[in-house]
C-alpha positions in Angstrom: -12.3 6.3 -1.9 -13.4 2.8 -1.1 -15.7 2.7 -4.4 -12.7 3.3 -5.8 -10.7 0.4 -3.9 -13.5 -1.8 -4.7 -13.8 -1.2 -8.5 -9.8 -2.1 -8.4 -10.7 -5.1 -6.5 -13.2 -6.1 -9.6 -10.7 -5.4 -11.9 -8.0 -7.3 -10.0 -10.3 -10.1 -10.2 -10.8 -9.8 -14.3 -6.6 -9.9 -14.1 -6.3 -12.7 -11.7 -8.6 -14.6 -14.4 -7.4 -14.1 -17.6 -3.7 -13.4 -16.9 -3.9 -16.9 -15.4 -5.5 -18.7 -18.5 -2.3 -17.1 -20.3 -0.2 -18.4 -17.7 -1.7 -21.8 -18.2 -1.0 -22.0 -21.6 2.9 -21.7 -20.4 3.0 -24.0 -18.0 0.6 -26.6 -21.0 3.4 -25.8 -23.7 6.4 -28.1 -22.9 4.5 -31.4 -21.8 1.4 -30.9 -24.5 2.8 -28.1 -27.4 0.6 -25.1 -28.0 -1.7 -26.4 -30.6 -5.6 -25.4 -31.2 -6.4 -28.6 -29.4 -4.8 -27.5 -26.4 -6.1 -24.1 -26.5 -9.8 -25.3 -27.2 -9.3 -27.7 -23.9 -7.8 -24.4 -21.7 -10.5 -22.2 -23.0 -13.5 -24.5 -22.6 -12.0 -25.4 -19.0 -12.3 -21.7 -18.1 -15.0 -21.0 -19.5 -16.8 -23.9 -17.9 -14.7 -22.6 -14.4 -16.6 -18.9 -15.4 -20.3 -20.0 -15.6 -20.0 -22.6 -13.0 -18.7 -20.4 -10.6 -21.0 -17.3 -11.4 -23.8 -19.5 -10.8 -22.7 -21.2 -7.1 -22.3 -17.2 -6.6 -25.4 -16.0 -7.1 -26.7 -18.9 -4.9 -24.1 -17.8 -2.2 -25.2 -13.6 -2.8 -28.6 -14.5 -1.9 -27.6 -17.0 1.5 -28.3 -15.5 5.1 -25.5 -13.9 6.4 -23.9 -16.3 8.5 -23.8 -19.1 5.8 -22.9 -16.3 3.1 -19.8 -15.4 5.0 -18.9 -19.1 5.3 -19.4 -19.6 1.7 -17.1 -16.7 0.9 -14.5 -17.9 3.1 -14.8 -21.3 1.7 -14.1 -19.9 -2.0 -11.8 -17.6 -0.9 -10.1 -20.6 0.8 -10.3 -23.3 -2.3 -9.0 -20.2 -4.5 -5.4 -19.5 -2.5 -5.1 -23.5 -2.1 -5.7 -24.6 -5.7 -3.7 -21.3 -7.0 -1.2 -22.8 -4.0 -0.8 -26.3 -5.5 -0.4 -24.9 -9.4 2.0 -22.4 -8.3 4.2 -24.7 -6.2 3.8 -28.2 -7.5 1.8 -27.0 -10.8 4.9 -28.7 -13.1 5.1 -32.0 -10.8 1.7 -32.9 -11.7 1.7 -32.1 -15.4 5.0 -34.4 -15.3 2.5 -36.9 -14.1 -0.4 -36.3 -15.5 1.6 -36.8 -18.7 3.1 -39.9 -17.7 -0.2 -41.8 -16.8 -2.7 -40.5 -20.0 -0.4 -41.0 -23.3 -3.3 -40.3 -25.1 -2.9 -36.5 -25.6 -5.8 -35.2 -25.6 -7.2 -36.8 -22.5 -3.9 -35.5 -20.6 -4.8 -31.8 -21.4 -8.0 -32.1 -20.4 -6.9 -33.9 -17.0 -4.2 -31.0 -16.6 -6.5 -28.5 -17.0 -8.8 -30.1 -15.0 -6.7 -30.3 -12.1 -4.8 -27.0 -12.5 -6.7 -24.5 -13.2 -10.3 -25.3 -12.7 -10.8 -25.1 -8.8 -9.2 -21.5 -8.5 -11.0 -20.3 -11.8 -14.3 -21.2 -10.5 -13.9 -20.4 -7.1 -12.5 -17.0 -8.2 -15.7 -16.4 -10.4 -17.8 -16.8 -7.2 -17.2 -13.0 -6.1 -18.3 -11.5 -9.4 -22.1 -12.3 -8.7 -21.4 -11.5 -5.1 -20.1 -8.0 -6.2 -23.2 -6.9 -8.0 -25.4 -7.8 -4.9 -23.0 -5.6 -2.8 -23.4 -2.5 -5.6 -27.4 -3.8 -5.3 -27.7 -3.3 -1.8 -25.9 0.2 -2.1 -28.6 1.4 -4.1 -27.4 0.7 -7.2 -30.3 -0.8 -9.8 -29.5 -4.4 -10.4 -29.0 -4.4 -13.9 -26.0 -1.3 -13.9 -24.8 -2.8 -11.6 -24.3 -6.0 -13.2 -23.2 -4.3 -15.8 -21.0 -2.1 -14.2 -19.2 -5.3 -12.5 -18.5 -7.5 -15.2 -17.9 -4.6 -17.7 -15.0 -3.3 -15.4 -14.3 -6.9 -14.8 -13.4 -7.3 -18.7 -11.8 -4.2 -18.4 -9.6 -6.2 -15.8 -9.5 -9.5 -18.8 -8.3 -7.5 -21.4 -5.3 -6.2 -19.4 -4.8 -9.3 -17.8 -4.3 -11.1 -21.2 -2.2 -7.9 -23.0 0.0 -7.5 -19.8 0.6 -10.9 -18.9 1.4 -11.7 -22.7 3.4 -8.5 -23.4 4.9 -7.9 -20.9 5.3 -9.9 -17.8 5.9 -13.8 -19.5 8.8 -12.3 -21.9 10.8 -10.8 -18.5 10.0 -13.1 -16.1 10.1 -16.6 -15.3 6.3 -18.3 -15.2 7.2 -19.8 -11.5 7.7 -16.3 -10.3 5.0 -15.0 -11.9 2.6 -17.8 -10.2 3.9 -17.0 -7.3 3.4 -13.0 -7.5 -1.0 -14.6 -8.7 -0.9 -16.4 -5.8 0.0 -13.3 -3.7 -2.1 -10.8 -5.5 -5.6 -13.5 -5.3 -4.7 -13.1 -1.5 -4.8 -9.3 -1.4 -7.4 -8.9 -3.6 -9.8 -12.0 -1.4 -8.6 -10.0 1.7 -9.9 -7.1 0.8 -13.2 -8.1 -1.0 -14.7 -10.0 1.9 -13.5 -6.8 3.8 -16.1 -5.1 1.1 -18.3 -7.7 1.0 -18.9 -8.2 5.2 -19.8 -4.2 5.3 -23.3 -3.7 6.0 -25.0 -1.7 3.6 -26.5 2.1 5.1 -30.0 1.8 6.4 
């Protein structure tokens, strides 16, 4: 049963991340439009958010346990703060953020920048993290790479068909950052859970 609980945490995560780029696009539309520009500057920004934060961890998978769990705590930390400060004051800043750069362009780039760049890549720090957990388990390192971030896409594709389909046409986008915002916390909450296990001699 807790494989299980943990391959739903992985796909939570792929949810969390792409249901949240879909999400952005909302909160972009009324202060920048919708147009290719603005979806090339939200893509590249999470994709950016993706690498950079599978990279800082694979550096953290591979610390010594006392600075590892820091590490995670710290990222799980930055995650629920920056999702925090888009869900609550997400529309505020944009207001701003459009007010100071009239140049359009620049102001997407800032907002996404600001909004949804932190929690992306602080969020991608677990995937790596995850595949040295399966590792340690036994589990040859490249299955279980690919095990993680193909259940982990799994977890994208729903998060962009739900999100799009289902949840943005029935529910307000503040309520739905709110309900990220709660499910990131579960979701952290139980992978350092995971995560801090020791692995069977």
């Amino acid at each position: 049963m807790s494989i299980i609980a943990f391959y739903l945490a992985v796909v939570t995560l792929g949810i969390l991340s792409m249901g949240f780029q879909m999400l952005g696009s909302r909160l972009l539309s009324p202060h920048f439009g919708s147009s290719i520009d603005v979806w090339a500057c939200l893509i590249s920004t999470f994709l950016a958010a993706f690498s950079l934060g599978s990279m800082a961890g694979g550096t953290i998978s591979n610390l010594a346990a006392p600075a590892r769990r820091r590490s995670q705590l710290v990222c799980a930390l930055a995650t629920v703060v920056s999702l925090a400060v888009t869900a609550f004051w997400g529309r505020a800043l944009l207001a701003q953020i459009e007010t100071a750069l009239t140049t359009p362009l620049l102001g997407v780039i800032a907002a996404c920048l600001v909004l949804f760049f932190v929690p992306v890549t602080a969020l991608s720090t677990f995937s790596p993290q995850c595949v040295q957990f399966l590792a340690q388990r036994g589990v040859a390192p490249g299955k279980a790479s690919g095990l993680v971030y193909g259940v982990s896409t799994l977890g994208n594709i729903a998060g962009v068909m739900l999100t799009t389909f289902v949840l943005i046409p029935n529910f307000r986008v503040s309520t739905l950052l709110d309900v990220w915002l709660v499910v990131a916390v579960l979701t952290l909450v139980a992978l350092l859970r995971f995560l801090r296990t020791p692995a069977s001699p």
